[in-house]
C-alpha positions in Angstrom: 66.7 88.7 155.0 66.9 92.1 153.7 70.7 93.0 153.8 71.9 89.1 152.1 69.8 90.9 149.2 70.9 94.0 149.1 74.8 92.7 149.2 73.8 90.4 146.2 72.3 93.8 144.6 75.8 95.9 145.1 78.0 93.0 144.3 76.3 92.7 140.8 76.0 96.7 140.7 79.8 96.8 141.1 80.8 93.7 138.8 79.1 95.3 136.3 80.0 98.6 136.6 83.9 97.1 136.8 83.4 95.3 133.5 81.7 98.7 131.5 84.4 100.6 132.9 86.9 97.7 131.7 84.9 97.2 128.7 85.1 101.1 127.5 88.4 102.0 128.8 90.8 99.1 128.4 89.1 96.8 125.8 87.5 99.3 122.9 91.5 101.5 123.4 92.7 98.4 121.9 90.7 97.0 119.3 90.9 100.6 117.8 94.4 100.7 118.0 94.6 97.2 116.2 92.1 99.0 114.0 94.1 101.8 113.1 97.4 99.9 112.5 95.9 97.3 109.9 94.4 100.4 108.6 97.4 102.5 108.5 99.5 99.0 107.5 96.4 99.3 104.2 97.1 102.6 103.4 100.9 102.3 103.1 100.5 99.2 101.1 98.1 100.7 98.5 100.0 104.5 98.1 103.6 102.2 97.8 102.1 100.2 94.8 100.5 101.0 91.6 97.4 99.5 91.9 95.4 98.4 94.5 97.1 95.4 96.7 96.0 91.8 94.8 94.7 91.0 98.7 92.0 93.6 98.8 89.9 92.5 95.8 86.3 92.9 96.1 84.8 90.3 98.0 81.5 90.4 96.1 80.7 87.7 93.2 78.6 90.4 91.2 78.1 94.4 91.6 74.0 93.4 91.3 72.8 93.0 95.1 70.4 90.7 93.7 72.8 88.2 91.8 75.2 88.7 94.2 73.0 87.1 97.2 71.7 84.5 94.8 75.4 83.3 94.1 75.8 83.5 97.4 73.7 80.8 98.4 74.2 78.3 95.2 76.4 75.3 95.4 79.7 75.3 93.9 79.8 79.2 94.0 83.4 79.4 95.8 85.1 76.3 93.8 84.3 78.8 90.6 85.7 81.3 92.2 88.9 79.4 93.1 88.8 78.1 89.6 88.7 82.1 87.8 91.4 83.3 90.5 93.7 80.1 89.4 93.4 81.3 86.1 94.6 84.8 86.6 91.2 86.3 85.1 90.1 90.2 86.5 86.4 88.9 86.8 83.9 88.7 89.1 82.0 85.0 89.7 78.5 86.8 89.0 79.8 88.3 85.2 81.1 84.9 84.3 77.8 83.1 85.0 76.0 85.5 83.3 78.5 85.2 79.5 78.0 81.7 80.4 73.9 81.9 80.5 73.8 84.4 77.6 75.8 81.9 75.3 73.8 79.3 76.6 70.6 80.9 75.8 71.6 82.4 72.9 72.5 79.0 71.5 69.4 77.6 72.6 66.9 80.1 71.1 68.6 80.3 67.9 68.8 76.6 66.6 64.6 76.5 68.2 63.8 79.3 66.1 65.1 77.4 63.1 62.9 74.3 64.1 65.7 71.7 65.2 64.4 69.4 67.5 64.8 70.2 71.3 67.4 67.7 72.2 70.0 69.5 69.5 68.5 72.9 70.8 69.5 71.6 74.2 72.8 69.9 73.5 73.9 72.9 71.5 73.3 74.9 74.7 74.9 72.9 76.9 77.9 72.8 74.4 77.7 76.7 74.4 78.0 77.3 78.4 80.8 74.8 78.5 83.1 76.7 76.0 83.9 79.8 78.8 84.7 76.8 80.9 87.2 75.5 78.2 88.6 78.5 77.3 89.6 79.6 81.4 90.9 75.5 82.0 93.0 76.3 78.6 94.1 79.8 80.5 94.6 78.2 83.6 96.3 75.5 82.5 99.1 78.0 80.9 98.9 80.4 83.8 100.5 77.3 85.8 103.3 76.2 83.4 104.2 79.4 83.2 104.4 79.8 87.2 106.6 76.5 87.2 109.1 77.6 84.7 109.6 81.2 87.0 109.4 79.0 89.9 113.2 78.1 90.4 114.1 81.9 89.5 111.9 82.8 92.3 113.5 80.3 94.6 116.7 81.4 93.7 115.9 85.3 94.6 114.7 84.3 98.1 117.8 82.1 98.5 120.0 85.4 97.9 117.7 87.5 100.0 118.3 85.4 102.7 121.9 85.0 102.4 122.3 88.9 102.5 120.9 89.0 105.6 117.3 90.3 104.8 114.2 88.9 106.1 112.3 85.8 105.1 109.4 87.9 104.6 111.2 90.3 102.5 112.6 87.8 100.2 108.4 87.1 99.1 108.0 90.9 98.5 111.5 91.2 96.8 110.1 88.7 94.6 106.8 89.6 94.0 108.1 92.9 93.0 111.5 92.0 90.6 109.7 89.1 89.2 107.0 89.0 86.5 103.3 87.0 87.0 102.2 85.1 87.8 105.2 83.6 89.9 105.8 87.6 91.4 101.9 88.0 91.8 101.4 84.7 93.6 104.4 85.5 96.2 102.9 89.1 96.3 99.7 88.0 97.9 101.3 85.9 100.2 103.3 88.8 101.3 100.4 91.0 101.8 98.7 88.3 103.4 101.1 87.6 106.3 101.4 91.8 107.0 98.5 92.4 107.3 98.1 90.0 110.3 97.8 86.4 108.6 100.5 84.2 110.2 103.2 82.9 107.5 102.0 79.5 107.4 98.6 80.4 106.8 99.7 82.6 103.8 101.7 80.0 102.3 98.7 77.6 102.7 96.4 79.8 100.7 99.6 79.7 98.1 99.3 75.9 97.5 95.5 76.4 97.2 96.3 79.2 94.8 98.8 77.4 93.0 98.2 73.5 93.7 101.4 72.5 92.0 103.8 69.9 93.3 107.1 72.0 93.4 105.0 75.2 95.4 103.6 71.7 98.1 107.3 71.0 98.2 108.2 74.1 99.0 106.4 75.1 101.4 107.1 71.7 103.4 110.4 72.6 103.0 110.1 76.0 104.7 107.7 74.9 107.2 110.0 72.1 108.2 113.3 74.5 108.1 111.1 76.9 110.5 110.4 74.1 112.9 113.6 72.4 113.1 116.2 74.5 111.8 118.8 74.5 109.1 121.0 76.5 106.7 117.7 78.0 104.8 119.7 78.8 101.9 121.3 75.5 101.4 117.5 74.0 101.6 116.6 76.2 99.1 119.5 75.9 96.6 119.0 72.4 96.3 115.0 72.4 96.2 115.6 75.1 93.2 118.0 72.5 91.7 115.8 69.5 91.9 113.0 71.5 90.2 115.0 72.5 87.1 116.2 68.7 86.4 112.5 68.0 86.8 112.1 70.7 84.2 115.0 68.8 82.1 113.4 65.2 82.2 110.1 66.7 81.4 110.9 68.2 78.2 113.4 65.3 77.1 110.2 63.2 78.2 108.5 65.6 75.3 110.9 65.0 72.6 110.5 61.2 73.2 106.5 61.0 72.8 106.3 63.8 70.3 105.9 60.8 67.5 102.5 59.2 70.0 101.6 63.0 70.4 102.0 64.1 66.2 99.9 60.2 66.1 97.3 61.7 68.3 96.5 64.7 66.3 96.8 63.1 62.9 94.5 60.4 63.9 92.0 62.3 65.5 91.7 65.0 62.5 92.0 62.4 60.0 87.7 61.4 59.8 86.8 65.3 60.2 89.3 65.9 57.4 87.9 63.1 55.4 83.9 63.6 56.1 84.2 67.6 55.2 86.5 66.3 52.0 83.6 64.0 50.9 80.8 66.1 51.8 82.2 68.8 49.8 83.2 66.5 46.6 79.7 64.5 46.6 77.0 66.1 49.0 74.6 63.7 48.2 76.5 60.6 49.5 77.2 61.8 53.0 73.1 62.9 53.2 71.9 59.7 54.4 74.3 60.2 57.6 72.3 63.4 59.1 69.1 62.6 57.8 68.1 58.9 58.5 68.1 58.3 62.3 70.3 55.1 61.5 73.2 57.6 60.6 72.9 59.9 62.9 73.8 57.0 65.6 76.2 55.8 63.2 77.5 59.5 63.9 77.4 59.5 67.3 79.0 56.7 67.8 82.3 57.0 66.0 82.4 60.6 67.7 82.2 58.8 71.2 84.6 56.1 69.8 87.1 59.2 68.6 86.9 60.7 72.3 87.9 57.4 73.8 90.7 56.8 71.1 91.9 60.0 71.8 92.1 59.9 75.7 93.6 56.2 75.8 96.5 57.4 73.7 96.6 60.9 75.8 97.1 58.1 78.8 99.4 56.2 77.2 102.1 59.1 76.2 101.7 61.3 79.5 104.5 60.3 81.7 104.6 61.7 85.2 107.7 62.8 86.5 
């Protein structure tokens, strides 16, 4: 009964001396030699650039450990954060909520202090925080056009890079370094990405999240399907450089035909604010009635909502999609 024990005992003795010694002498070797070489990889990329690589940003939403775990745990956090990184902005997720509080609060307090009723105190507030919000969708919204008009240039530049026999990869960091942002930034990342261990479709995923354009989807499709299956690379991308300038063409020809809807649009939608602030200022005492008696002040709010609604029904009618 004894020795059936005491084999158990030394087998398990042995297996797990086998796996320490495998454990300490095979296994940790190579983890630090991976360690070392996406080190060593980190190094070279920050001393061969003049900044520090657009892949290594801070991971943290706010330099306050106590904001910073708080944002960590609210909803929504990492779709702002997508949203300020879309829009090219050098800021971290916890500063933004906080110029978005201040301006809230500040608009709040000040409006209460002069003894408006709450609900303005508290629409005025909420009008406040959403104008950070406005200002980065106006930035973001540029940011993009921008990238689509370099796009083709930058299609073009890996097209040649190819054709002289370089690398795929090194066409993305000829481009992110000959071309300006944000088409040479985008392409940039992507490059960093995939060297420093990310495989290539991966990095060109995170692109179209980056950049959720149409042409940069088509793109990538196009080199995901060229990988897979094969083809003259060059060829695919010549052609997918010369679809998205015609696109480019019919938009703006699009543009000259609804610029009369568009020219309607503004005139229309400036014409009552042009025509209260002319009559206020020619007889004050006319317009009174209309933000003092609660009948006017509906009458107020009403042809503002009415205005909105003109505005976005003929938004919708000229906006073509090509």
């Amino acid at each position: 009964m004894l020795l059936p024990i005491l084999t158990i005992l030394i087998f398990l003795v042995t297996m797990a001396l086998a796996t320490s010694v495998l454990y300490f002498f095979v296994e940790t070797p190579i983890a630090r030699r991976k360690m070392v070489t996406r080190l060593a990889a980190i190094q070279e990329l920050a001393t061969t650039s003049d900044q520090i690589p657009d892949v290594l940003r801070r991971e943290l939403l706010s330099d306050v450990p106590f904001l910073n775990r708080i944002l960590a745990m609210a909803p929504g956090i990492p779709q702002l954060r997508l949203f300020l990184e879309q829009a090219g902005l050098q800021i971290q997720v916890g500063t933004f909520v906080l110029i978005v509080s201040a301006l809230a609060l500040f608009a709040f307090t000040i409006p209460l202090a002069i003894g408006l009723p709450i609900l303005h105190c508290l629409a005025a507030s909420v009008g406040a925080g959403c104008i950070p919000f406005a200002v980065t969708t106006i930035i973001r919204r540029r940011r993009f056009q921008k990238f689509e008009e370099q796009f083709p240039e930058a299609i073009d530049l890996l097209g040649r890079a190819v054709r002289a026999g370089h690398a795929f990869t090194t066409g993305f960091e000829l481009i992110g370094k000959e071309l300006p942002d944000p088409v040479g930034e985008e392409f940039r990342i992507a490059f960093q990405q995939q060297n420093l261990g990310l495989p290539l479709r991966d990095a060109l995923g995170n692109m179209t999240v980056r950049a959720p354009l149409p042409d940069v989807r088509i793109f990538v499709s196009a080199l995901q399907i060229q990988r897979e299956s094969g083809g003259n690379l060059g060829e695919v991308l010549d052609i997918l450089s010369a679809v998205i300038r015609e696109r480019f063409k019919l938009q703006r020809q699009i543009r000259v035909y609804t610029a009369e809807g568009r020219l309607s649009s503004y005139m229309l939608t400036a014409m009552p604010f042009a025509a209260l602030i002319g009559m206020y200022v020619l007889n004050p005492g006319y317009l009174r009635p209309l933000f003092v008696d609660p009948r006017g002040q509906s009458a107020l709010m009403f042809a503002a909502i009415l205005q909105i609604i003109g505005y976005v029904v003929i938004s919708r009618i000229i906006k073509i999609k090509v």
